[in-house]
gemmi code that builds the backbone of each chain (N, CA, C; Angstrom):
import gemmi

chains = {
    "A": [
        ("UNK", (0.825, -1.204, 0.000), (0.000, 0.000, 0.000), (0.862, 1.259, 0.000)),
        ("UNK", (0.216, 1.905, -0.594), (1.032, 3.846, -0.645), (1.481, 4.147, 0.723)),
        ("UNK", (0.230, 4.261, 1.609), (0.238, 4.750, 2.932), (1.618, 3.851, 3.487)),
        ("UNK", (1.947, 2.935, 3.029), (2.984, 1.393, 4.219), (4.590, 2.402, 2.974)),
        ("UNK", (4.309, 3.281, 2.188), (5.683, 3.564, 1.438), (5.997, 4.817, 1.753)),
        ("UNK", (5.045, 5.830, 2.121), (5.551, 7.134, 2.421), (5.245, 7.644, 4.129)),
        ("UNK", (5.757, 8.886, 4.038), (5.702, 9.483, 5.785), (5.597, 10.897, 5.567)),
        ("UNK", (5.472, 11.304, 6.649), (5.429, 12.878, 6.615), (6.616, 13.353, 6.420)),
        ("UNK", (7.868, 12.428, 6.880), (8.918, 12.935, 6.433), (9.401, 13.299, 5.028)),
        ("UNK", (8.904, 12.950, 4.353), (8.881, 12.435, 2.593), (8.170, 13.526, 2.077)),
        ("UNK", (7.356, 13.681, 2.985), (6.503, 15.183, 2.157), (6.900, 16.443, 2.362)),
        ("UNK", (6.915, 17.209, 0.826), (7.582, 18.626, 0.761), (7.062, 19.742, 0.248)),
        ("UNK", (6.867, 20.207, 0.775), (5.219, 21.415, 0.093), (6.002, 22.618, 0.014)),
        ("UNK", (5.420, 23.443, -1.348), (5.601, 24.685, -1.756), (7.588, 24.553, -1.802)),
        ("UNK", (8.464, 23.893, -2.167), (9.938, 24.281, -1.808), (10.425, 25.121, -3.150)),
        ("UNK", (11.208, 25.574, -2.725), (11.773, 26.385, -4.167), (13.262, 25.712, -4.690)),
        ("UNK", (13.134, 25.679, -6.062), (14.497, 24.909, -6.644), (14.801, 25.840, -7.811)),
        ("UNK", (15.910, 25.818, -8.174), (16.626, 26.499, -9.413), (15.985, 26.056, -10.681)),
        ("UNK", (16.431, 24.838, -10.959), (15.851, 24.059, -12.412), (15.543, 22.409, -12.197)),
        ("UNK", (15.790, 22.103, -12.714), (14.970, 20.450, -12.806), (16.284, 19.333, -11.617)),
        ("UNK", (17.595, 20.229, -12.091), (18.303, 19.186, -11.005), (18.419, 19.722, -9.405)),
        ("UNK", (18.040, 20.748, -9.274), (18.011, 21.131, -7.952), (16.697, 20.511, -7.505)),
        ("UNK", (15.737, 20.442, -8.172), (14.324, 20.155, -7.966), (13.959, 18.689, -7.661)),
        ("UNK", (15.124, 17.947, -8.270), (14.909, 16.368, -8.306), (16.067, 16.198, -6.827)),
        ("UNK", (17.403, 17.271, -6.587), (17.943, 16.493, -5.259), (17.421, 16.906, -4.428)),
        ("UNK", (16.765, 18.268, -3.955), (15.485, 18.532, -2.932), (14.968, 17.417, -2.922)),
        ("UNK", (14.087, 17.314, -3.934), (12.751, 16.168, -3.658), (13.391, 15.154, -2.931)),
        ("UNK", (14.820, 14.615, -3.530), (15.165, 13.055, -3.131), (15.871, 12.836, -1.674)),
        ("UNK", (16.427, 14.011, -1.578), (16.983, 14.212, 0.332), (16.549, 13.396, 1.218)),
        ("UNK", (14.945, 14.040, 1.353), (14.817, 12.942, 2.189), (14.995, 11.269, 2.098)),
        ("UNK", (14.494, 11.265, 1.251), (15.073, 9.325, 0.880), (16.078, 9.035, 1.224)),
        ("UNK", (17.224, 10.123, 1.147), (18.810, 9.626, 1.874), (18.688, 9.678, 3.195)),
        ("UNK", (17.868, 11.130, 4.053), (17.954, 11.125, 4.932), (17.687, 10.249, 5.731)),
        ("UNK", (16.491, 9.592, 5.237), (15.219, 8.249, 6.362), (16.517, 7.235, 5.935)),
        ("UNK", (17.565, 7.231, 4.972), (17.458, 5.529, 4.739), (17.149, 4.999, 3.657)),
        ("UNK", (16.166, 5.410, 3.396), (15.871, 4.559, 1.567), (16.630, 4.551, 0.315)),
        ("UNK", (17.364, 5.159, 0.215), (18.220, 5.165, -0.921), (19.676, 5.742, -0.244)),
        ("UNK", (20.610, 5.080, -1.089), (22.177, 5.850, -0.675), (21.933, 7.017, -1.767)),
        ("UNK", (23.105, 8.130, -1.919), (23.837, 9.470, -2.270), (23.724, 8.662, -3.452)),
        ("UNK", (24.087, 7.494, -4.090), (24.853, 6.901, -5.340), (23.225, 6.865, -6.476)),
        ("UNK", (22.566, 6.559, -5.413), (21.240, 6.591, -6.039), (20.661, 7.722, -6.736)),
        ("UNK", (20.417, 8.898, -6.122), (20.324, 9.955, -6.340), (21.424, 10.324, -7.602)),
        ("UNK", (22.715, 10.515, -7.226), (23.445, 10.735, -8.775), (23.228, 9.854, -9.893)),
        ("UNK", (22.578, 8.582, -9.630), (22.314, 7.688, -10.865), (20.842, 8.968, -11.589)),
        ("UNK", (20.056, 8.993, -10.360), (19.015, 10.051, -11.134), (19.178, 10.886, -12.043)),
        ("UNK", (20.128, 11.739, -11.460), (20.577, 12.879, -12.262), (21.243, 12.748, -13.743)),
        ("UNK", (21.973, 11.817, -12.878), (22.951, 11.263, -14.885), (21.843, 10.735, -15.698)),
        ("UNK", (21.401, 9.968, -14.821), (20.346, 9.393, -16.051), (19.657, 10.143, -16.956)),
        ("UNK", (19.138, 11.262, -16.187), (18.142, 12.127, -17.066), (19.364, 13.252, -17.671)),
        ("UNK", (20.224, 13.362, -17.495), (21.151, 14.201, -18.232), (21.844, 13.410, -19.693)),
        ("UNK", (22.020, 12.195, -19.287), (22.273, 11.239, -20.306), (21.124, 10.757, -21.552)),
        ("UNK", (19.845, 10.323, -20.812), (19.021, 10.458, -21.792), (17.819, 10.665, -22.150)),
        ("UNK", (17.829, 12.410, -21.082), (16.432, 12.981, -21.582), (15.831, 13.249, -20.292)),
        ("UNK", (14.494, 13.695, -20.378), (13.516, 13.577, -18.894), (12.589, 12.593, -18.788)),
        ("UNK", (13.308, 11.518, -18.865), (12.490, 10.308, -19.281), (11.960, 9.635, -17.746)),
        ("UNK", (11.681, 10.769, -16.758), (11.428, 10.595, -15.561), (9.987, 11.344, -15.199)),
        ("UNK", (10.319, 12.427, -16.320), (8.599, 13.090, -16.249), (7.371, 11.993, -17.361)),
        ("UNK", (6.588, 12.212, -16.199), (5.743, 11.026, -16.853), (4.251, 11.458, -17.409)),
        ("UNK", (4.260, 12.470, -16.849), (2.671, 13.020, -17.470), (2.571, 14.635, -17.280)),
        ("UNK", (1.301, 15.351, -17.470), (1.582, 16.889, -17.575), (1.900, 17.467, -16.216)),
        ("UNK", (3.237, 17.917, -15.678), (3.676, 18.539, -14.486), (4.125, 17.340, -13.443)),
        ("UNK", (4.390, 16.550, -13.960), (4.566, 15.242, -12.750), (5.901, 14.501, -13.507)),
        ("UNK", (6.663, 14.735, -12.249), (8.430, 14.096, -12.437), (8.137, 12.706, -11.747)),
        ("UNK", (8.833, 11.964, -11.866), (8.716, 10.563, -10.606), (10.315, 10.431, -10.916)),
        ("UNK", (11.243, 10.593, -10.349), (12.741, 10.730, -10.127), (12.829, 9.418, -9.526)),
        ("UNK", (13.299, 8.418, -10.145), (13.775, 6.858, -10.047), (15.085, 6.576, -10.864)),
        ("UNK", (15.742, 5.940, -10.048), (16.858, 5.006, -11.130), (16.449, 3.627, -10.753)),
        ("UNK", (17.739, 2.946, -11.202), (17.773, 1.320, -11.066), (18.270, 0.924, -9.792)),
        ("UNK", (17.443, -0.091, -9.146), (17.681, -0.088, -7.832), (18.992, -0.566, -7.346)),
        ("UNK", (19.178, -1.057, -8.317), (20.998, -1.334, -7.957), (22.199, -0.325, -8.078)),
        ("UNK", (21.235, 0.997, -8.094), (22.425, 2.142, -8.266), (21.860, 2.442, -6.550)),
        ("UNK", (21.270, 1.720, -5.443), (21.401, 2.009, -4.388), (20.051, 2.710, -3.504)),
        ("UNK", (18.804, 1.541, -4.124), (17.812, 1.579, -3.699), (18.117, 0.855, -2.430)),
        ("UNK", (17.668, 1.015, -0.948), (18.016, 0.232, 0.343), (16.430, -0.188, 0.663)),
        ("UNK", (15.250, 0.655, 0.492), (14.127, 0.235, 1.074), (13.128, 0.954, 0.184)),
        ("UNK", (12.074, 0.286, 0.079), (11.366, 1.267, -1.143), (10.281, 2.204, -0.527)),
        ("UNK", (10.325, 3.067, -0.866), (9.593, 4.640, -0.460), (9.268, 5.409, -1.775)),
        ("UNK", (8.330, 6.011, -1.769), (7.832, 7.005, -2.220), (7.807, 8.791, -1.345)),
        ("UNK", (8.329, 9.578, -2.217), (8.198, 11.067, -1.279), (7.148, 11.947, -2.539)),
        ("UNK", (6.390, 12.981, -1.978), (5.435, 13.578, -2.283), (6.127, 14.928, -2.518)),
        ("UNK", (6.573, 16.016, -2.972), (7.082, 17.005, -3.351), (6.154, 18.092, -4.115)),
        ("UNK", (5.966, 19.145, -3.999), (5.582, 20.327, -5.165), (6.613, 21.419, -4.848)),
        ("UNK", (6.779, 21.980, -5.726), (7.226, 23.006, -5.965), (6.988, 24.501, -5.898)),
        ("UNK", (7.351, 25.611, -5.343), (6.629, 27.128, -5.228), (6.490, 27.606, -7.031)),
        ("UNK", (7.479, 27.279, -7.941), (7.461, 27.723, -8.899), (7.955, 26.574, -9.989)),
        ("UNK", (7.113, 26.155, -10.488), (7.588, 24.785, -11.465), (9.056, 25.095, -12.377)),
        ("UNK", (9.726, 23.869, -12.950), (10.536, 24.500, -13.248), (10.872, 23.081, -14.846)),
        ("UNK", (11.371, 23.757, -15.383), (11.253, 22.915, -16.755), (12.463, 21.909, -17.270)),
        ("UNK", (11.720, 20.821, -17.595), (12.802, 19.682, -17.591), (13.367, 19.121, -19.038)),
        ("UNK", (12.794, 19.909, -20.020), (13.021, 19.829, -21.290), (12.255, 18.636, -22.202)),
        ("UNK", (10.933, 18.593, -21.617), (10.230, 17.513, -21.888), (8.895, 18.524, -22.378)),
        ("UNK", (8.798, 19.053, -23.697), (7.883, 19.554, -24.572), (6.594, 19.431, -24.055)),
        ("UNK", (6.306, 17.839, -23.770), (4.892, 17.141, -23.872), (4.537, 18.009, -22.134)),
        ("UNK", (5.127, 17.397, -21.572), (4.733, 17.553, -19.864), (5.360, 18.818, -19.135)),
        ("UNK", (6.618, 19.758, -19.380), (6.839, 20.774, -19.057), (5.895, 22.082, -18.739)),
        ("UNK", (5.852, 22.515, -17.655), (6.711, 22.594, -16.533), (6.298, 22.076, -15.518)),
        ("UNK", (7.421, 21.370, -14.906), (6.775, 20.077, -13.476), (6.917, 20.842, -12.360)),
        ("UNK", (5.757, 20.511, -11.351), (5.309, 21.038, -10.256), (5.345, 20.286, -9.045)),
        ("UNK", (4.882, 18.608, -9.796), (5.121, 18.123, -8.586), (5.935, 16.615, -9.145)),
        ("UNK", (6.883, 16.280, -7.573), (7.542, 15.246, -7.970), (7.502, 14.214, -6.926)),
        ("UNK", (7.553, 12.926, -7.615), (7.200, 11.973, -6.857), (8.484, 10.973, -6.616)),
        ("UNK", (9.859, 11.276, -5.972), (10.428, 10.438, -6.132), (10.550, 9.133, -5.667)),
        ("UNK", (10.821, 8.131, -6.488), (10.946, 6.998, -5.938), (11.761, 5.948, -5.278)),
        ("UNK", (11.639, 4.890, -4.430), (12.940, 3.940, -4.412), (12.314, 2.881, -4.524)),
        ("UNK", (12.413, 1.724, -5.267), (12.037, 0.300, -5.297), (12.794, -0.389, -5.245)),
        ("UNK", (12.560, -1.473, -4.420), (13.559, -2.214, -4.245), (13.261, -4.046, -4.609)),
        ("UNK", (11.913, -4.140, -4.680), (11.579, -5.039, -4.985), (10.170, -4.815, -5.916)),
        ("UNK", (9.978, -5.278, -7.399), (9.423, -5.152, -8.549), (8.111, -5.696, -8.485)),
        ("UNK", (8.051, -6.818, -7.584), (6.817, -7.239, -7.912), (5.814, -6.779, -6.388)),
        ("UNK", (6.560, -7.026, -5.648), (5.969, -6.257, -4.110), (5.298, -5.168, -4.013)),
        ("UNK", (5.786, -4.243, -4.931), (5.593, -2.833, -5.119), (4.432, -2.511, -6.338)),
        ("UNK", (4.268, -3.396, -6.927), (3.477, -3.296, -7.926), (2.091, -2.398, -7.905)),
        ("UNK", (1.443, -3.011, -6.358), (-0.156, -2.783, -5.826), (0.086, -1.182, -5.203)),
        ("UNK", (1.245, -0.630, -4.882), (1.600, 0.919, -4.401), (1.881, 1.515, -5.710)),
        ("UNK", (2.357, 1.016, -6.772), (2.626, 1.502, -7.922), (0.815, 1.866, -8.565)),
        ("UNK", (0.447, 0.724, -8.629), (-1.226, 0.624, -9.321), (-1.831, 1.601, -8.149)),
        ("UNK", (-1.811, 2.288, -6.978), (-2.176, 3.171, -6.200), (-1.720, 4.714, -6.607)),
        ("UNK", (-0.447, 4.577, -6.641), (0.424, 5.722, -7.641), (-0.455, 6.072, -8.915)),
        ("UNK", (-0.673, 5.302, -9.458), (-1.212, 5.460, -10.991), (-2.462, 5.938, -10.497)),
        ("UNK", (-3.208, 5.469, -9.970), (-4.317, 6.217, -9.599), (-4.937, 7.496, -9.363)),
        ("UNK", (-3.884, 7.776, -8.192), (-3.504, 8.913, -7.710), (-3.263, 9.818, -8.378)),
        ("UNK", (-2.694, 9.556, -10.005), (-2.182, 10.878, -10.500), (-3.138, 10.861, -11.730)),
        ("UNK", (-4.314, 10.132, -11.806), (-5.568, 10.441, -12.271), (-6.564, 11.197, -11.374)),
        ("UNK", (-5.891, 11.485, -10.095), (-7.273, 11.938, -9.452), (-7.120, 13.223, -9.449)),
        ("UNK", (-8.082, 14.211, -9.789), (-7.754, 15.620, -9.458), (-7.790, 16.279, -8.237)),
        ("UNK", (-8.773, 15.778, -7.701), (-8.570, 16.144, -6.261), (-7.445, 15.933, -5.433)),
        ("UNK", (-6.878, 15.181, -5.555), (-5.410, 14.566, -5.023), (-4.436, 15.915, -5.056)),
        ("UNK", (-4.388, 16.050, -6.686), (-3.384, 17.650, -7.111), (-4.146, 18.699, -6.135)),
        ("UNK", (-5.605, 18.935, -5.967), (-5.847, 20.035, -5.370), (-5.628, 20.291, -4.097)),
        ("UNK", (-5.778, 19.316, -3.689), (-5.292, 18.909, -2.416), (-4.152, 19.770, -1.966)),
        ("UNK", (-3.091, 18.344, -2.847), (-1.605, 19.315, -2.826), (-1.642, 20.838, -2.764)),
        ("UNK", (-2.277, 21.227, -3.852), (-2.485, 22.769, -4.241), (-2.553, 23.798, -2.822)),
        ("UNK", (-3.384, 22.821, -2.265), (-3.625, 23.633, -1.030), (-3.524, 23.478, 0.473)),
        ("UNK", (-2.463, 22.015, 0.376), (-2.324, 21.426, 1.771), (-0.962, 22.506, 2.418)),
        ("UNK", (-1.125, 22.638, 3.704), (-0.391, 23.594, 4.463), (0.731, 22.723, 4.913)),
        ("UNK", (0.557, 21.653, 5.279), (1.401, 21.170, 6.010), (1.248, 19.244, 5.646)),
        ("UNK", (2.002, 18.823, 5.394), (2.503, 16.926, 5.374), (1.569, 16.282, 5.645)),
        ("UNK", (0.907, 16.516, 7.487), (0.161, 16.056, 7.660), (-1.102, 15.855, 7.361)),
        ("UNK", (-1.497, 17.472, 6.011), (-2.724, 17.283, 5.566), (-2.494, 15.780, 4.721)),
        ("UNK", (-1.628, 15.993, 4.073), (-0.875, 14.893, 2.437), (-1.411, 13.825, 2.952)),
        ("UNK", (-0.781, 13.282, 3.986), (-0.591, 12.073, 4.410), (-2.344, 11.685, 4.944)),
        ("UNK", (-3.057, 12.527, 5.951), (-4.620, 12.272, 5.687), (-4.845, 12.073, 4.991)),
        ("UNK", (-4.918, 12.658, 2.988), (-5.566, 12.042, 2.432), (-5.362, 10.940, 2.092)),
        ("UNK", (-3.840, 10.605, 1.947), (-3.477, 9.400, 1.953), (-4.051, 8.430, 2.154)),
        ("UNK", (-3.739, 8.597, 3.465), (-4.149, 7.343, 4.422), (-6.148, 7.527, 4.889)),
        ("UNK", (-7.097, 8.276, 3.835), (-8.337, 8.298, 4.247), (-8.787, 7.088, 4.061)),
    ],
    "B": [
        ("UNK", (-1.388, -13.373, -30.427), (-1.100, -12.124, -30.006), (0.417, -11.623, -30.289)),
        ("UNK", (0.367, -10.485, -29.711), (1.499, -9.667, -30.068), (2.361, -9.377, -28.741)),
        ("UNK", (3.611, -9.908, -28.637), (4.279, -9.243, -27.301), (5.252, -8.765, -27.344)),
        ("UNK", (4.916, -7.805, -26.219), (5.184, -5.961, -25.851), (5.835, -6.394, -24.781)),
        ("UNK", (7.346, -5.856, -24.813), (7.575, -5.415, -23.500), (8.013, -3.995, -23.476)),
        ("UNK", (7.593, -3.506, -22.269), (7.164, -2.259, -21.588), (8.145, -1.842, -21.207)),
        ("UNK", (9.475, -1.063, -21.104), (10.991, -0.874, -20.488), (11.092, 0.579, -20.118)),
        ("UNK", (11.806, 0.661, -19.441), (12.652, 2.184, -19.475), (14.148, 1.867, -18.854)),
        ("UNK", (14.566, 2.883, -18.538), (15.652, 2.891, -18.239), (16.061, 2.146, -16.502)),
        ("UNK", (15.493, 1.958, -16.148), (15.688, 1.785, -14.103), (15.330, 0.288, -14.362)),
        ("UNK", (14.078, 0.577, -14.998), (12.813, -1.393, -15.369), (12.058, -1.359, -13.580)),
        ("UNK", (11.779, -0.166, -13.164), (11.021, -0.518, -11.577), (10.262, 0.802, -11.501)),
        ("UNK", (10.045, 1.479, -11.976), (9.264, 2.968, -11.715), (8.121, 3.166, -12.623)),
        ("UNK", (9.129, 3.505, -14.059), (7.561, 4.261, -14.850), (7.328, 3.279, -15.737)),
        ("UNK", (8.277, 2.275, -15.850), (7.746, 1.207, -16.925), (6.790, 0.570, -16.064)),
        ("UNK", (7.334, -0.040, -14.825), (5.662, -0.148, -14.079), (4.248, 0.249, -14.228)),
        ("UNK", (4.444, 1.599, -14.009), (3.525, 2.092, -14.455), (2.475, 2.267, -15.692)),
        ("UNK", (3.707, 2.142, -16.555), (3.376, 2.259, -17.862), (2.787, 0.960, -18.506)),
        ("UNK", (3.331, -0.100, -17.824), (2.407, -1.103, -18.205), (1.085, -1.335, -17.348)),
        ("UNK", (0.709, -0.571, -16.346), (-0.396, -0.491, -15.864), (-1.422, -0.057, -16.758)),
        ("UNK", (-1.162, 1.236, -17.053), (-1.966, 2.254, -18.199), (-2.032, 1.213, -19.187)),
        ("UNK", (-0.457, 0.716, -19.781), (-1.011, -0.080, -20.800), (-2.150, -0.516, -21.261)),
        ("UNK", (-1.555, -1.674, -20.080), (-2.862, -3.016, -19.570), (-4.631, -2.606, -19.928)),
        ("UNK", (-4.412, -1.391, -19.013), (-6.029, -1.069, -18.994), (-6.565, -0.905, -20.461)),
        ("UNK", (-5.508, -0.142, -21.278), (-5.821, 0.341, -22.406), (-6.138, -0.917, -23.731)),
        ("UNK", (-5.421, -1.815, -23.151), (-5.707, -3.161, -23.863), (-5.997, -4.020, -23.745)),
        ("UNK", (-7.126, -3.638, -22.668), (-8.506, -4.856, -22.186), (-9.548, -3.669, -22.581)),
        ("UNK", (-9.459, -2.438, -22.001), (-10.640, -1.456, -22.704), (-10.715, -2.008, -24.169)),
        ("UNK", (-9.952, -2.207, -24.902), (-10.096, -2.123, -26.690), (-9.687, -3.673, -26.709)),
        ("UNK", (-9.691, -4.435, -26.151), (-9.425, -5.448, -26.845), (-8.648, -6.044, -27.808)),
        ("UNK", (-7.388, -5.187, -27.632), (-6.271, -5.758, -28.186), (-5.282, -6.606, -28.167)),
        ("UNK", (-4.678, -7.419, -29.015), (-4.082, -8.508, -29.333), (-2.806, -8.413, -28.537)),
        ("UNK", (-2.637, -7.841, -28.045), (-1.119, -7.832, -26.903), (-0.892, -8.061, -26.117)),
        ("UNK", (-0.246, -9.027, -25.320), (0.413, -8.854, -24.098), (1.445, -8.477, -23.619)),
        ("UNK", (1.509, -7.767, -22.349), (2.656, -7.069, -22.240), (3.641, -8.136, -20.875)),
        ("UNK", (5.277, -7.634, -21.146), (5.844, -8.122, -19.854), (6.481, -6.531, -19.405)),
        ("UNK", (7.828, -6.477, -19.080), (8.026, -5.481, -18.300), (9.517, -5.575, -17.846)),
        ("UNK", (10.604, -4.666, -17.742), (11.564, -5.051, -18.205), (12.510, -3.652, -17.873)),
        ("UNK", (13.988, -3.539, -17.800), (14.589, -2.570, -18.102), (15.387, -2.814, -19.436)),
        ("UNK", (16.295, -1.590, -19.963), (16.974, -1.427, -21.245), (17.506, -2.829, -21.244)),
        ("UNK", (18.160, -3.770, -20.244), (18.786, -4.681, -20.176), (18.133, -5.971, -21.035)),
        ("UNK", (16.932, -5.617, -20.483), (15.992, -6.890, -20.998), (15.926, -7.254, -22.492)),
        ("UNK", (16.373, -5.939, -23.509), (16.128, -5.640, -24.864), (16.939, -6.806, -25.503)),
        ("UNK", (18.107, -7.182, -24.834), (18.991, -8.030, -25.388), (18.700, -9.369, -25.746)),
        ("UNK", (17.633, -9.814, -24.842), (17.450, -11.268, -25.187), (15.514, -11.155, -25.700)),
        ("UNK", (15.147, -9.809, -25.694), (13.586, -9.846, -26.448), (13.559, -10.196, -27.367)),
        ("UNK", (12.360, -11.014, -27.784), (12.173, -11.700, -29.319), (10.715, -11.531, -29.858)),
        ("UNK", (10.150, -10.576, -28.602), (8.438, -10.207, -29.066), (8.155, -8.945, -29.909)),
        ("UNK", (7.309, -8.354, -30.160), (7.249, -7.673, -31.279), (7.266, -6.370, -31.555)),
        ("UNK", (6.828, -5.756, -29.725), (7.078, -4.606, -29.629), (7.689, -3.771, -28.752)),
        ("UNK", (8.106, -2.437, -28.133), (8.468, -2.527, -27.200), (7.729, -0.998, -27.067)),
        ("UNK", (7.168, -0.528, -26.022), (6.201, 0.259, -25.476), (7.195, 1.268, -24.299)),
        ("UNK", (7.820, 2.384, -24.274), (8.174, 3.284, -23.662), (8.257, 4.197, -23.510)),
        ("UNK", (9.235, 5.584, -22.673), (8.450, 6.703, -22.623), (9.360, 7.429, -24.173)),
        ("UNK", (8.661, 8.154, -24.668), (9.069, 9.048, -25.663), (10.480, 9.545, -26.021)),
        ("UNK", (10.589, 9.906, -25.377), (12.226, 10.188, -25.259), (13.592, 9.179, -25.014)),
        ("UNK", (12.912, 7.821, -25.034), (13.433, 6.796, -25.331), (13.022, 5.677, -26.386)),
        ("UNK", (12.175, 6.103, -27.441), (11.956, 5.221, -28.097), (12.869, 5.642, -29.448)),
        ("UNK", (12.905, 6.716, -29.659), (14.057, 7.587, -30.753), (15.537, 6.847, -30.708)),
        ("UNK", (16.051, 6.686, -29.415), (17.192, 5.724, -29.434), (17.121, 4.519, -29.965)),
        ("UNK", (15.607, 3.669, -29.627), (15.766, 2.279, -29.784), (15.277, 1.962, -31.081)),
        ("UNK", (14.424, 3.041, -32.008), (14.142, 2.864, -32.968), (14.793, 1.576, -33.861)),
        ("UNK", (16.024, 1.721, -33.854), (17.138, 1.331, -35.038), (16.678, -0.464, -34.567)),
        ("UNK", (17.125, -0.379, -33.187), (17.092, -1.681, -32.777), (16.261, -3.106, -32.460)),
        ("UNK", (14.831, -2.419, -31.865), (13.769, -3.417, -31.990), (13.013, -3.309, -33.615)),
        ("UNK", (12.264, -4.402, -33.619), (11.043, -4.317, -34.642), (9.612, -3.469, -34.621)),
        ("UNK", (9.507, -3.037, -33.106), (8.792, -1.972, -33.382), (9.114, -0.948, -31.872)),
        ("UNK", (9.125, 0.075, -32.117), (8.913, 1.028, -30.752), (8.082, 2.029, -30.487)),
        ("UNK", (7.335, 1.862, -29.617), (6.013, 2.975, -29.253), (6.411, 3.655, -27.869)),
        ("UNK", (6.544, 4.693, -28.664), (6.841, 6.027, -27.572), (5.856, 6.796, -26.944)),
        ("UNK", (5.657, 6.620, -25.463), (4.766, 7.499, -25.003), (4.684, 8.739, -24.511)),
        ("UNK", (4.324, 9.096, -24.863), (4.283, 11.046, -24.118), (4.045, 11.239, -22.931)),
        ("UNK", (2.734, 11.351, -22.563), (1.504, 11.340, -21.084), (1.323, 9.906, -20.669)),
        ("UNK", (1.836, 9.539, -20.225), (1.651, 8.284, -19.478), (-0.069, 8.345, -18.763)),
        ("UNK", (-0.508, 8.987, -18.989), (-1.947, 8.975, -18.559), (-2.588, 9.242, -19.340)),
        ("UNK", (-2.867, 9.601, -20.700), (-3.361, 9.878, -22.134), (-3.611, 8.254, -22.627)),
        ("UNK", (-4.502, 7.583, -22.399), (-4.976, 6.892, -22.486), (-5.676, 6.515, -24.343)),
        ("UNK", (-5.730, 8.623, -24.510), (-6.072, 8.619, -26.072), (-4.922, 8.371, -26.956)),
        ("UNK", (-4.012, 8.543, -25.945), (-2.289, 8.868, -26.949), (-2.565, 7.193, -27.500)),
        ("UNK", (-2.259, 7.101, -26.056), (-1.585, 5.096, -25.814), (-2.579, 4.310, -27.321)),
        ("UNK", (-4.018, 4.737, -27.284), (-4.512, 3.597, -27.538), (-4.591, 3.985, -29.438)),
        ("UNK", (-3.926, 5.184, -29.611), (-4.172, 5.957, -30.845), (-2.628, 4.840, -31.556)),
        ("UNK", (-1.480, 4.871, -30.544), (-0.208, 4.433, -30.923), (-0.350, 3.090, -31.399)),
        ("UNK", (-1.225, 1.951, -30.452), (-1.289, 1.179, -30.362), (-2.114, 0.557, -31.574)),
        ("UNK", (-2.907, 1.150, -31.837), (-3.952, 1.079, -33.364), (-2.673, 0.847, -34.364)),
        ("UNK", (-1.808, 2.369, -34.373), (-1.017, 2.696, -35.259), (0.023, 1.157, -35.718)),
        ("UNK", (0.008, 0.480, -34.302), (0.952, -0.521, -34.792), (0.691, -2.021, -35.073)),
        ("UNK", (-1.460, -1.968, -34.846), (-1.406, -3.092, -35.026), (-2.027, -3.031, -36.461)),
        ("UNK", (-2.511, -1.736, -37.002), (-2.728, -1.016, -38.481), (-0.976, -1.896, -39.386)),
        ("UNK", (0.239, -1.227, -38.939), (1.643, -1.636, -39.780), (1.547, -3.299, -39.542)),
        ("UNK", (1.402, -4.030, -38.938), (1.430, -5.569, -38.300), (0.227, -6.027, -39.429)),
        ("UNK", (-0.576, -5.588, -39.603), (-1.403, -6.278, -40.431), (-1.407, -5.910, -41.999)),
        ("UNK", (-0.308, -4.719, -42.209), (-0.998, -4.509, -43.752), (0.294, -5.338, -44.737)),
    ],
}
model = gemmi.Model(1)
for chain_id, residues in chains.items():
    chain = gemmi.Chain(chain_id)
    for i, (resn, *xyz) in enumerate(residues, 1):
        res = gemmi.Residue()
        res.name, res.seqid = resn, gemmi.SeqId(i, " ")
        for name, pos in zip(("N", "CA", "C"), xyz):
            atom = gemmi.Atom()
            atom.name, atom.element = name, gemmi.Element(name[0])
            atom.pos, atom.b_iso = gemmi.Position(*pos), 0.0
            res.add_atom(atom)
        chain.add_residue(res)
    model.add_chain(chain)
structure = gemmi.Structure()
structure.add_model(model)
structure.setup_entities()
């Protein structure tokens, strides 16, 4: 379940970032911080999408910042992120991303039913409005976990 | 049927995903595909027919599989199922 992958710690409302790579190591901090991913992980992110593309933004305004878990996934988590001022990742279709969802997986098939929750989630509009207007983590995580 | 595997670059995040959307999109329409799921790695030993990823990675793989469908909006459900026509339209003519 979503709720058993993220925390309030994970959630980051309104932060301000420069451009798309300040925006993706904000978002991913915490994941180093709790534990879920090593430092190595995070730079796999970055190269990756510098190497080939923003092939991390996945729909209109929504990043999901993942590598391969063997660049130093430790426990799998999801963090919840928006941004004060979106910022553009060179992805035509979906530019400019607002909110980011980074990830750690560590196991493919386990994760599947939080993934199919994920997907959901970023069909729901209320979910974004939410975001839009939650003050603080603990709203996030209520709806979450309603 | 026709098999798709679904990849990106990690093989645990948005190809996940992406074969979720897939999926739905090809039981809604009733299309001849099944999908598996996979990272870039997996490409090496694929022998199915298509391979389904995000946009900005299908331009690379062009050269290499027999077919590649690039997605934009991973939630465009009109994109997915417009692409997916598109390739079972080339497969049959």
């Amino acid at each position: 379940m979503l709720k058993n992958l993220t925390n309030e710690k994970l959630v980051q409302l309104n932060i301000e970032a420069e451009d798309w790579e300040d925006a993706v190591r904000k978002a991913s901090q915490p994941l180093i911080d709790e534990g879920k991913v090593k430092q190595s992980y995070l730079e796999d992110i970055v190269v990756g999408v510098k190497e080939l593309g923003p092939y991390i933004v996945l729909t209109e305004h929504v990043a999901l910042p993942h590598a391969r878990p063997e660049a130093g996934a430790l426990e799998s988590a999801i963090g919840i992120v928006t941004l004060r001022t979106p910022v553009c990742f060179g992805n035509a279709s979906n530019d400019p991303v607002k909110y980011l969802f980074p990830l750690s997986a560590v196991d493919n098939e386990k994760h599947l039913e939080a993934l199919a929750e994920l997907a959901g989630l970023l069909e729901d509009e209320q979910f974004f409005r939410m975001l839009d207007k939650a003050k603080s983590a603990k709203e996030v995580m209520d709806y979450i976990n309603r | 049927m026709y098999k798709a595997l679904v990849c990106c670059r990690a093989g645990m995040g948005s190809s996940m995903l992406l074969k979720i959307k897939a999926d739905q999109v090809i039981s809604e329409n009733n299309f001849p595909i099944v999908t598996e799921h996979g990272n870039l790695d997996s490409l090496a030993g694929f022998t199915g027919d298509l391979i389904i990823t995000m946009d900005d990675l299908s331009d690379e793989l062009k050269n290499k599989v027999p077919y590649a469908l690039g997605i934009r909006n991973i939630l465009d459900k009109k994109e997915m199922k417009a692409k997916m026509e598109e390739f079972l339209a080339a497969r049959e003519s």
